[in-house]
C-alpha positions as CSV (number, residue, x, y, z in Angstrom):
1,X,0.0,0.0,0.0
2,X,1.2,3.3,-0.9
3,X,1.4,6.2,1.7
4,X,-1.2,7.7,-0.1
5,X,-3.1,4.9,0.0
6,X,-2.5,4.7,3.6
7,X,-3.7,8.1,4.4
8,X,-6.6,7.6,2.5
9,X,-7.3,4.6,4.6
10,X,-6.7,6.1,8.5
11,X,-8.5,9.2,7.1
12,X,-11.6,6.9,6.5
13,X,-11.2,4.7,9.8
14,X,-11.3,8.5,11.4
15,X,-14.7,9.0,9.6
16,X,-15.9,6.0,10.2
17,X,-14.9,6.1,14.2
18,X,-17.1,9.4,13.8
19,X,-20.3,7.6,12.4
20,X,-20.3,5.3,14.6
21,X,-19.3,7.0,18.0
22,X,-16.8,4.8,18.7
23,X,-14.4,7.5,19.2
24,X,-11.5,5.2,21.1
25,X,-10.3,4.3,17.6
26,X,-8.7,7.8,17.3
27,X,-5.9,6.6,20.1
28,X,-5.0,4.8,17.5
29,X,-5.6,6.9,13.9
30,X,-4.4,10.3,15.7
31,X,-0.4,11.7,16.5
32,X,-0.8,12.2,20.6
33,X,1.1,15.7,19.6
34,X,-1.5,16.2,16.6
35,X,-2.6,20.0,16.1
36,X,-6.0,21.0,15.4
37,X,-5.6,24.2,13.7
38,X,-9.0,25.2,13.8
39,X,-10.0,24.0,17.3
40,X,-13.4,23.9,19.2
41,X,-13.2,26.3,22.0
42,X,-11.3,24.3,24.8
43,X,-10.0,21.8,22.6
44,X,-7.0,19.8,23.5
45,X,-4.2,18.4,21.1
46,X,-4.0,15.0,19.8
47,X,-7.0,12.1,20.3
48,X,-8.1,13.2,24.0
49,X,-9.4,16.8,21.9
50,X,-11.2,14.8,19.1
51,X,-12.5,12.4,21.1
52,X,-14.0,15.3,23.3
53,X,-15.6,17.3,20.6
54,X,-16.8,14.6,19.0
55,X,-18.4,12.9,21.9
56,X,-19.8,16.5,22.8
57,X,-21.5,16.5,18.9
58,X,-23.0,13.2,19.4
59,X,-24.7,13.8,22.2
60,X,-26.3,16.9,20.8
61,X,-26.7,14.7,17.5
62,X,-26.9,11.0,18.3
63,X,-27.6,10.2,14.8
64,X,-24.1,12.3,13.0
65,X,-23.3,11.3,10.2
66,X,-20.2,12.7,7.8
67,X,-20.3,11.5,4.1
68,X,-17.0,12.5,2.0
69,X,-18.3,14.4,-1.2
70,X,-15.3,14.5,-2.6
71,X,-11.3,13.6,-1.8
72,X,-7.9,14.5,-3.2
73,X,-4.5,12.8,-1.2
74,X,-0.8,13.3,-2.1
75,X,2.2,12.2,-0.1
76,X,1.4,13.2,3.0
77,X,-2.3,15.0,3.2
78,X,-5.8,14.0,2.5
79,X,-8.1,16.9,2.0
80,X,-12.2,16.3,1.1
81,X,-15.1,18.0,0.9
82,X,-18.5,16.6,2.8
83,X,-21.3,16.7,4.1
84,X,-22.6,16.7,7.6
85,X,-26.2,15.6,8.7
86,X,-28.1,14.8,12.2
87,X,-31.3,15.5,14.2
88,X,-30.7,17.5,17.5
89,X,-31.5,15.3,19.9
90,X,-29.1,16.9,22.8
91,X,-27.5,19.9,24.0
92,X,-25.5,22.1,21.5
93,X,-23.7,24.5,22.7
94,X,-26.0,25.5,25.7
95,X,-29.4,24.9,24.1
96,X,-31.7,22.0,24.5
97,X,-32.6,19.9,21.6
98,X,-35.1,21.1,19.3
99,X,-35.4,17.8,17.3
100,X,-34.8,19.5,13.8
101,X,-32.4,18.2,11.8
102,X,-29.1,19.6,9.8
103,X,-27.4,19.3,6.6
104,X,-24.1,21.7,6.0
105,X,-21.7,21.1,4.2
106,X,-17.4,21.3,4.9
107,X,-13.9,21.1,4.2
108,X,-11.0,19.2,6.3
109,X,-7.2,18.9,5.2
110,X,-5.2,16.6,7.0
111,X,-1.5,15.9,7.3
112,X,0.0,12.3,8.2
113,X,3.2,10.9,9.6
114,X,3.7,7.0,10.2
115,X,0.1,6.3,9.5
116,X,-1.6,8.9,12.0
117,X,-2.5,12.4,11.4
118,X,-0.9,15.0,13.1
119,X,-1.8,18.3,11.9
120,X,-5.8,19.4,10.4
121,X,-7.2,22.4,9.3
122,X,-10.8,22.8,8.4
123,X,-14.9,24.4,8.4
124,X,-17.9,23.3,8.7
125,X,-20.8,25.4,7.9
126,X,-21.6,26.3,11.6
127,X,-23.9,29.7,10.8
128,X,-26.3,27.1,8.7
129,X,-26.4,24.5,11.9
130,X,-27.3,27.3,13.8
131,X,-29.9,28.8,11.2
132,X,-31.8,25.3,10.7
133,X,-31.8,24.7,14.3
134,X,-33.3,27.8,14.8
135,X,-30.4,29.5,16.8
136,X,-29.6,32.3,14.7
């Protein structure tokens, strides 16, 4: 397998740990020292900061789901467009669930060293969660 390949491949296992909210898998897709360029308030580095925010976005949407749109990968990075759906069904950002559902769309680029990723930058469309949730 190529590194390319390779990327490609812990990139999806990452995606796929999101899904399904089994977010323990990113001890062992994620760099410990990996930097989150565009960080949640209060995020931490490496898997312990994913694994927070993520837990955090499944409880305000149990039913998350990320589908990659599209994907491009070279050497060393993995960058894809996608799309990010769910129902509010728990707290998001201080307010209560209002049982309406989302559908925005992002970005993500992701470097990789030795088969984890260390360094991401990315946006999701957070003005449109907020808009079809009713929070803006």
């Amino acid at each position: 397998m190529s590194e390319t390949e390779s990327n490609i491949a812990t990139q999806q296992t990452f995606g796929d740990a999101v899904n399904s909210g089994d977010l323990d898998v990113f001890d062992t897709v994620v760099a410990p020292e990996c930097v989150d360029h565009d960080p949640a308030p209060g995020q931490v580095p490496g898997p312990q900061g994913f694994k927070a925010f993520f837990s955090d976005m499944r409880t305000a949407f149990p039913d998350l789901h990320v589908e990659v749109e599209t994907l491009v990968a070279d050497n060393d990075q993995v960058a894809f467009a996608y799309t990010l759906t769910g129902t509010h069904g728990g707290v998001f950002d201080g307010h209560d669930a209002t049982g309406k559902s989302i559908n925005v769309r992002g970005v993500q680029i992701s470097k990789f060293s030795a088969g984890k990723m260390t360094e991401r930058w990315g946006s999701s469309d957070e003005l449109g969660i907020r808009t079809q949730l009713g929070l803006a």
